[in-house]
MIMIRO-625125 format. One line per 10 residues: their letters; for each residue z, x, y of C-alpha. Coordinates in Angstrom, 3 decimals. Layout:
<lokes>
A> Z:X:Y ~ ... .
</lokes>
This chain:
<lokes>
XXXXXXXXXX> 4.665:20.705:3.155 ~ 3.631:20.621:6.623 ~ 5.696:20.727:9.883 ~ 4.832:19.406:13.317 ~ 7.293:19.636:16.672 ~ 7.299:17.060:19.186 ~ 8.708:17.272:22.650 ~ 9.655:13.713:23.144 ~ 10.577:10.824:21.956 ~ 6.654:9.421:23.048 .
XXXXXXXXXX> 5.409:12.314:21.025 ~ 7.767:11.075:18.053 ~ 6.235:7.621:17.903 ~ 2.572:9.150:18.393 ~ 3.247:11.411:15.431 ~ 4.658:8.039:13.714 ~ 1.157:6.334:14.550 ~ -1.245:8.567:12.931 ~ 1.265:8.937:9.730 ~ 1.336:4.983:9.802 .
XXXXXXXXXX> -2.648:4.843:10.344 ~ -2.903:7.016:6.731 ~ -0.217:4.757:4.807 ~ -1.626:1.685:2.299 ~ 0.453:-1.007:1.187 ~ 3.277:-0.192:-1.276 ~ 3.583:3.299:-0.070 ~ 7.004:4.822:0.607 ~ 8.126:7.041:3.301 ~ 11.693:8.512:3.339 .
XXXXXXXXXX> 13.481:9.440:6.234 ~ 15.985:12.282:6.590 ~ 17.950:13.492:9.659 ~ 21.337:13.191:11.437 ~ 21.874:10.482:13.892 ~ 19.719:10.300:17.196 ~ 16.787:12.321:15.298 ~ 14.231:10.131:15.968 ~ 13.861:8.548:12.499 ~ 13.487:4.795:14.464 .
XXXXXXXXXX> 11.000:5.949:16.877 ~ 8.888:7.316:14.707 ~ 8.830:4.066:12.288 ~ 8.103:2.226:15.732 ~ 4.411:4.468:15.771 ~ 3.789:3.430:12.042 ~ 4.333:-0.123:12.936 ~ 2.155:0.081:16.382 ~ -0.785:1.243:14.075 ~ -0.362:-1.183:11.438 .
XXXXXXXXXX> -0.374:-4.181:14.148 ~ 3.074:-4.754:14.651 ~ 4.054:-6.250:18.838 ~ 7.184:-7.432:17.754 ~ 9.821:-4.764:18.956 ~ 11.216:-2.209:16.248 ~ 14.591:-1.385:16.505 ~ 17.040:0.382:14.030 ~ 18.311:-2.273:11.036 ~ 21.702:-0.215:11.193 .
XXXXXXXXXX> 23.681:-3.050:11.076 ~ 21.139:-5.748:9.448 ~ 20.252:-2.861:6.515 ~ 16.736:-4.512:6.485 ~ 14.310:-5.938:9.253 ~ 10.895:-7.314:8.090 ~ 7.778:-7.033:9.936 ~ 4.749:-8.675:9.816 ~ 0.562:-8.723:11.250 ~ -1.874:-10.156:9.692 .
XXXXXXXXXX> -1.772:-8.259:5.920 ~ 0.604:-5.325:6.943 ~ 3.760:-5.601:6.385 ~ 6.620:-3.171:7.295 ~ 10.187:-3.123:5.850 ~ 12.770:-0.544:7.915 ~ 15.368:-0.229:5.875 ~ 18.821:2.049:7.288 ~ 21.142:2.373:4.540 ~ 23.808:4.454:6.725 .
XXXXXXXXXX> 26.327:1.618:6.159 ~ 25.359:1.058:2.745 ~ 29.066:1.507:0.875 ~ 27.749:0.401:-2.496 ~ 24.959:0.775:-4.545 ~ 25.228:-1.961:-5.915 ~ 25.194:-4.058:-2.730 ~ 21.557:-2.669:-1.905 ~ 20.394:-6.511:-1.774 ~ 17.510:-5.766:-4.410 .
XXXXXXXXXX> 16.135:-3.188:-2.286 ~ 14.159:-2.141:-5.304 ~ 12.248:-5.264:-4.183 ~ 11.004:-4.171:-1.302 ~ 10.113:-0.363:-2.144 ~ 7.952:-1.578:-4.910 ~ 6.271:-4.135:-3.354 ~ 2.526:-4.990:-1.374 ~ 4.106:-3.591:2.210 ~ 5.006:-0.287:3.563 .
XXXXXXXXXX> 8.514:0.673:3.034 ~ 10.071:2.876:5.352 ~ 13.771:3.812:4.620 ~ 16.558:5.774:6.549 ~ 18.918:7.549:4.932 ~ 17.400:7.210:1.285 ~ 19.412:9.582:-0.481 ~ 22.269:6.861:-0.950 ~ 20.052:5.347:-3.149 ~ 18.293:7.820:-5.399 .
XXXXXXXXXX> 18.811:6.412:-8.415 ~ 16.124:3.503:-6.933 ~ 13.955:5.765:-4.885 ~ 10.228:5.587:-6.683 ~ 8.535:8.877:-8.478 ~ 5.926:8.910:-5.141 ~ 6.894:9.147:-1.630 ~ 6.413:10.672:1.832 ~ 9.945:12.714:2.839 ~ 10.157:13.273:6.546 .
XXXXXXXXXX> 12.651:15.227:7.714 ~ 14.071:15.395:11.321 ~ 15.590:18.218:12.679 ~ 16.737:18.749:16.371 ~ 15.385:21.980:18.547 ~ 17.627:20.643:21.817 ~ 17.046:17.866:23.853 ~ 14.432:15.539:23.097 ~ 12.740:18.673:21.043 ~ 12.326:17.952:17.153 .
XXXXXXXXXX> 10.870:19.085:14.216 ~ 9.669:17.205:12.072 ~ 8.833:18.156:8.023 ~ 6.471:16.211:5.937 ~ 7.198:16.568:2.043 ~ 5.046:14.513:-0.333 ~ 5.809:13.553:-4.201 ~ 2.590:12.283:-5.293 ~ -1.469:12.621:-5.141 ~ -1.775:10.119:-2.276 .
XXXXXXXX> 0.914:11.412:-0.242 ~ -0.181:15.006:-0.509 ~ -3.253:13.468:1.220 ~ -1.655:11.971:3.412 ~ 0.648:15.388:4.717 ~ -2.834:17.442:4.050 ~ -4.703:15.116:6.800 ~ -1.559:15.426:9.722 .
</lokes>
């Protein structure tokens, strides 16, 4: 387990940039916090270092936005309005799949969640102040949290 604090929502998405600059395709990284933690603008840093220009914004109501550049590709998933397991839209699909998975609120779904992962958890310290916990389930991902 590691921990890192940022002071700002810039420092959030730099943070989400070198995370996203360890991450290979078909890896998994869970995101936990309340609303407003910073959960989006962090998965906007892992998709500015695998490529992505297109603009990342939270899937809250859409569940699922796809992202693509060149070979990379990114799936933000928000399951905060997920009612239903059973209406997850074969999310297994995407979590076990060739692109990066990055998923909000996972715990709705933890009967699908893979073995391996990267757990982030966002906490606020005031303001724009957060801290942010890195939990890995897996060899690779213990890499991955041993390198931030």
């Amino acid at each position: 387990m590691k921990t890192k604090i940022t002071n700002s929502a810039l420092e959030t998405t730099h943070l989400g940039f070198q995370v996203g600059l360890l991450l290979k395709p078909g890896m998994v990284v869970l995101l936990e916090g309340d609303l407003a933690m910073g959960k989006t603008t962090f998965t906007k840093g892992i998709g500015q270092a695998l490529g992505i220009k297109r603009t990342i914004n939270s899937p809250t109501y859409t569940i699922m936005k796809r992202y693509v550049h060149d070979e990379n590709k990114l799936y933000h998933v928000d399951l905060y309005r997920l009612e239903d397991v059973n209406s997850d839209f074969d999310l297994e699909d995407y979590i076990n799949s060739d692109g990066i998975s990055v998923v909000e609120w996972p715990f709705k779904v933890k009967d699908i969640l893979p073995k391996q992962y990267l757990l982030v958890q966002f906490e606020s310290l005031g303001s724009d102040m957060r801290k942010i916990t890195f939990s890995a389930q897996g060899e690779y991902y213990e890499s991955v949290v041993k390198y931030l």
